[in-house]
N, C-alpha and C positions, 0 to 999 in steps of 0.2 A: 504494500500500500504506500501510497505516496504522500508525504510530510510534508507540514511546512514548518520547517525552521526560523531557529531567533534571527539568521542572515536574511530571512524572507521575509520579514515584517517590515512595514515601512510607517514609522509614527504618523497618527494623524488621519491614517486612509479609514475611513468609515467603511466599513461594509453593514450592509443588509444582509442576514442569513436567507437560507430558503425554509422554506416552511411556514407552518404557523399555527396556533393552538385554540379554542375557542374553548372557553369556558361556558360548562353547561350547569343548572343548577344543582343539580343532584350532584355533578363534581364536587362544587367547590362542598357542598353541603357532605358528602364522604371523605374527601379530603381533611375539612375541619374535625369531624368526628375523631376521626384517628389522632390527628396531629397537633389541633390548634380550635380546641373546642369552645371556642368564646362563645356565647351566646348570636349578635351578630353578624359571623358566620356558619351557625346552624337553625337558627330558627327565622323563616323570612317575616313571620308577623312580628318577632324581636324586633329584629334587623328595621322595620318602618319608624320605632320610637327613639333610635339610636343620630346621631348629626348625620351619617351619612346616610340616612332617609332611606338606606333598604340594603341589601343582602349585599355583602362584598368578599372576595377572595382574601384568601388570608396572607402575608407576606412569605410564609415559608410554602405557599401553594405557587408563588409569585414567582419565586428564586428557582421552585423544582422545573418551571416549565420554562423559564431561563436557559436553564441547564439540560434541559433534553434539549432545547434550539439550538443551543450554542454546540452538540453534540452534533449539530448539521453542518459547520465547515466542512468548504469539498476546494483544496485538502486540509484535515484537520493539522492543525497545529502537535505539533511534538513533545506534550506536555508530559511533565512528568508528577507536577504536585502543585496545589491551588494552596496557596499559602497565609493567605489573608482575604477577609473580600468586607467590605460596607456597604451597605444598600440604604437605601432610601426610598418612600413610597408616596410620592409627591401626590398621586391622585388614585381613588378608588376603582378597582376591576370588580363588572359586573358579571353577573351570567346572560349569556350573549355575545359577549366582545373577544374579537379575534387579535390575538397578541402576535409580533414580530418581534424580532430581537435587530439590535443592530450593536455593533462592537466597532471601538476604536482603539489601537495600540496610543498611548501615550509616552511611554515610558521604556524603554529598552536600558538595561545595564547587564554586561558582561560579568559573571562571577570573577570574581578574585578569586578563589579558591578551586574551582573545579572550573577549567578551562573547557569542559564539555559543554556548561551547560550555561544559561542567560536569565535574568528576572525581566519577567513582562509584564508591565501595569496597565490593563485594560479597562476601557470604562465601556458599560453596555445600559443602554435604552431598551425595556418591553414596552410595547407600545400597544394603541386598541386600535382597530381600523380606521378612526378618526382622527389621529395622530395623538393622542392624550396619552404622556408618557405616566406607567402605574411603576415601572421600576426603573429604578436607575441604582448603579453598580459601579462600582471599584474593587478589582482586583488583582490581588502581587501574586504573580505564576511563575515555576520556575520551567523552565521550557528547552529540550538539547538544542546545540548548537548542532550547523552539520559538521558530517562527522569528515574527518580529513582523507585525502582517498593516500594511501603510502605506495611511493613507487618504489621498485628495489632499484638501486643504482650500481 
């Protein structure tokens, strides 16, 4: 399979993944059950008395379907370990709304210590089909370098 490495990245380039997820009610409302069982994530008559005036996906429902999109680079990047990540949930995901992810390198640094391999700080937008960003993201990945090809001389 074909990588892309820390020499491949070019800070700054936005991509658009492919794909996209739409949240349905019964998701978010199974999702919360298990994971994040607040009230306004499982009950939609709750969820109308609450400020956000009706049912919303929950932030670690937010980041999982992040993380399956971003599992759609083609070619996936060369990662080896997700090292840090912050997020933010600037606006509410409904059931209905169809999410994109898009990802920008900002940050490239070469390990000092293991010459194989690079820290990449990426910051990622999920978005609803009306552009209304529900997450946004920062993360420190450490990712191989490619690898040197050795000639015998």
């Amino acid at each position: 399979m074909k990588l892309r490495y820390f020499e491949d990245l070019t800070l700054g380039e936005r991509e658009t993944l492919p794909g996209s997820h739409t949240l349905g009610e019964a998701d978010i409302i199974a999702f919360a059950r298990e994971w994040d069982p607040q009230p306004f994530h499982i009950d939609p008559d709750y969820a109308l008395t609450v400020p956000q005036g009706g049912l919303t996906a929950s932030s670690a429902h937010l980041y999982a379907v992040a993380s399956k999109l971003l599992f759609g680079l083609n070619p996936p990047k060369a990662g080896i370990a997700s090292l840090r990540h912050e997020m933010e949930i600037p606006n509410a995901a409904r059931p209905g709304d169809t999410l994109t992810l898009s990802v920008t390198p900002v940050e490239l640094q070469p390990s000092k210590s293991k010459p194989d391999r690079g820290l990449l700080t990426l910051e990622g937008e999920l978005q609803t089909q009306t552009g209304k960003v529900v997450l946004k993201f920062r993360s420190l990945m450490l990712i191989y370098r490619r690898p040197q090809i050795k000639t015998s001389e």
